[in-house]
C-alpha positions in Angstrom: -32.1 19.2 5.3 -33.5 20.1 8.2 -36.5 18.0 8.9 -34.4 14.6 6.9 -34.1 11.4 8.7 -31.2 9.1 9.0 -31.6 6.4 7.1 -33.0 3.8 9.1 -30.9 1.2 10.7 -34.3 -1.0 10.3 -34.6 -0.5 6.8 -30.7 -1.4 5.9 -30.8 -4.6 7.9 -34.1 -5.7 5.9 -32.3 -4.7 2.6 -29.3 -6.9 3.8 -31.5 -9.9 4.8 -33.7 -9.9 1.5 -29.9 -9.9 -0.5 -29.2 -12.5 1.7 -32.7 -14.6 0.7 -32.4 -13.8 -2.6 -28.6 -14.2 -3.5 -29.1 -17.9 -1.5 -31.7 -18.9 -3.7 -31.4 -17.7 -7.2 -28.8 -19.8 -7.8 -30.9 -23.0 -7.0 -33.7 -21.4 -9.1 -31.0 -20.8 -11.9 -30.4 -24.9 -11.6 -33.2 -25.8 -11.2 -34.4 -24.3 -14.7 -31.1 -25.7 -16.3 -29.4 -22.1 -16.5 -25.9 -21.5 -15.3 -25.1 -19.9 -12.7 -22.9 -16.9 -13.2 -19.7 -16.6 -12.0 -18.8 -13.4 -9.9 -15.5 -12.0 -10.9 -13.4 -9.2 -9.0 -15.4 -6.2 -11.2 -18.3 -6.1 -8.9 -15.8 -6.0 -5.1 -13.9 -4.0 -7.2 -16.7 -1.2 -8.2 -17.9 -1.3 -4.7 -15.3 -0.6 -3.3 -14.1 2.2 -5.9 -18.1 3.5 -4.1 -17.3 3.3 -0.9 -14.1 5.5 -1.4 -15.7 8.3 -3.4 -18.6 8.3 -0.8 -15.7 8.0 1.8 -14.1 10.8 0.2 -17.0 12.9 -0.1 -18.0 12.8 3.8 -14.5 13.6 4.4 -14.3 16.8 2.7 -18.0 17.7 3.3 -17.1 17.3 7.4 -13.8 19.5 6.4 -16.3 21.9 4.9 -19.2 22.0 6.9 -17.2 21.1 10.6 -14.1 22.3 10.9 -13.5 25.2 8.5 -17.6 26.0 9.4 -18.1 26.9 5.6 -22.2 27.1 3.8 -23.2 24.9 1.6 -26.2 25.8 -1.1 -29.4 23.9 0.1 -29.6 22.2 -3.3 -25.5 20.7 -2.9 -26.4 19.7 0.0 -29.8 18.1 -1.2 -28.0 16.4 -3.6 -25.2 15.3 -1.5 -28.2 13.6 1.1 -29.9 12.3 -2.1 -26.7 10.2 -3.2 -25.9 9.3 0.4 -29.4 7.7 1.2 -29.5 6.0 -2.3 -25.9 4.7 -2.2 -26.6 3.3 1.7 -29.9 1.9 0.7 -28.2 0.3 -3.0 -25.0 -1.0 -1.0 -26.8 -2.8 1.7 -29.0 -4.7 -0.9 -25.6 -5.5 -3.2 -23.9 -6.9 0.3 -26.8 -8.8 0.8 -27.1 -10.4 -2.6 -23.5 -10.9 -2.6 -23.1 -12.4 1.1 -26.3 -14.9 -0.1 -24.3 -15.8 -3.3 -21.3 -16.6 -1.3 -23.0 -18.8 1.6 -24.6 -20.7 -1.3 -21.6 -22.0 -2.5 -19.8 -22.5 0.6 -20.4 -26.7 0.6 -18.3 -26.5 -2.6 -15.6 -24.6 -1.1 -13.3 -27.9 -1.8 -14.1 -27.2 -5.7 -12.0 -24.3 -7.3 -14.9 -22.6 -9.0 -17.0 -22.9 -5.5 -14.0 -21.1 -3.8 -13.5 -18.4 -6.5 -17.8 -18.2 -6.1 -17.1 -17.8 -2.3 -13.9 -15.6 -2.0 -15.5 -13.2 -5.2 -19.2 -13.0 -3.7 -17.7 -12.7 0.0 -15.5 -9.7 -1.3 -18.4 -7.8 -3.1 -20.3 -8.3 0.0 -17.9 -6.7 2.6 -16.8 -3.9 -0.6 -20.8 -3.1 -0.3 -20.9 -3.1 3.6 -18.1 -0.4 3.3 -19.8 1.2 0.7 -23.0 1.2 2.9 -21.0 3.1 5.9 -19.0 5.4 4.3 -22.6 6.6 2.7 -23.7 6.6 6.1 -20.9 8.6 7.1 -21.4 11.3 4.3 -25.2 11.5 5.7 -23.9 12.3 9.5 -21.1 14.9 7.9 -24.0 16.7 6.1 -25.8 17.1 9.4 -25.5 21.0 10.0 -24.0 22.4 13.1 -26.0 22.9 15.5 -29.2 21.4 14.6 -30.1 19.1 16.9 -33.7 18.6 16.2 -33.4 14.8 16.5 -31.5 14.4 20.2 -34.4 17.7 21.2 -37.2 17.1 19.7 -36.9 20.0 17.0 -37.2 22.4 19.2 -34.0 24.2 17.9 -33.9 26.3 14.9 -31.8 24.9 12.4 -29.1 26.8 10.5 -28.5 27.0 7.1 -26.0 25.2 5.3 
């Protein structure tokens, strides 16, 4: 964990713009070839956010763990823990995207009631994957060992174990 990167800010906000492209036109597409469009229901808010509490959860005790009570962690838990915090960052900034795209697609039918269940469903699933995306990102900064400050010095610190 020592030489890892944070993910990059870069990187999620081209993962959020492409959702955004691609959940604002594959609807038209879908019409377009005379498929329906399908209809986003509360399961997918509702399993992002159940992500984005885990994750939450996770960083929570992992900064309890590693910060405060200055406990080790094993070099492959703590591999793990950065693998499932860079994936579920990089996975919820492309859901939010898709889902925020879905949403503005829909919003010149708000008046209709299946455009405003479209809209309020999509809109929730995108801010449920924007809080997944930063409590992920907030497990990666609690994993961060104390003391290692080879990004803010130029890695010229030694860095301790976990």
């Amino acid at each position: 964990m020592n030489k890892s990167r944070r993910t990059s800010a870069l990187l999620l906000a081209a993962l959020i713009g492409t959702g955004l492209v691609l959940g604002r036109i594959v609807p038209e597409l879908l019409l377009r070839a005379d498929r329906s469009v399908p209809v986003v229901g509360w399961g997918a808010a509702l399993a992002l956010f159940l992500g984005a509490l885990v994750l939450g959860f996770l960083a929570w005790s992992t900064w309890q763990s590693l910060h405060k009570k200055n406990q080790r962690m094993t070099s492959d838990h703590g591999v793990t823990m950065l693998a499932l915090a860079k994936a579920s960052a990089v996975v919820a900034a492309l859901f939010a995207g898709v889902y925020g795209g879905y949403a503005v697609s829909y919003l010149d039918s708000f008046d209709s009631p299946l455009g405003k269940d479209r809209v309020i469903h999509a809109g929730a699933a995108a801010i449920a994957g924007l809080l997944m995306m930063a409590a992920a990102l907030v497990l990666e900064r609690a994993l961060r060992i104390p003391g290692d400050d080879d990004e803010s010095e130029g890695g010229k610190t030694a860095p301790t174990p976990a």
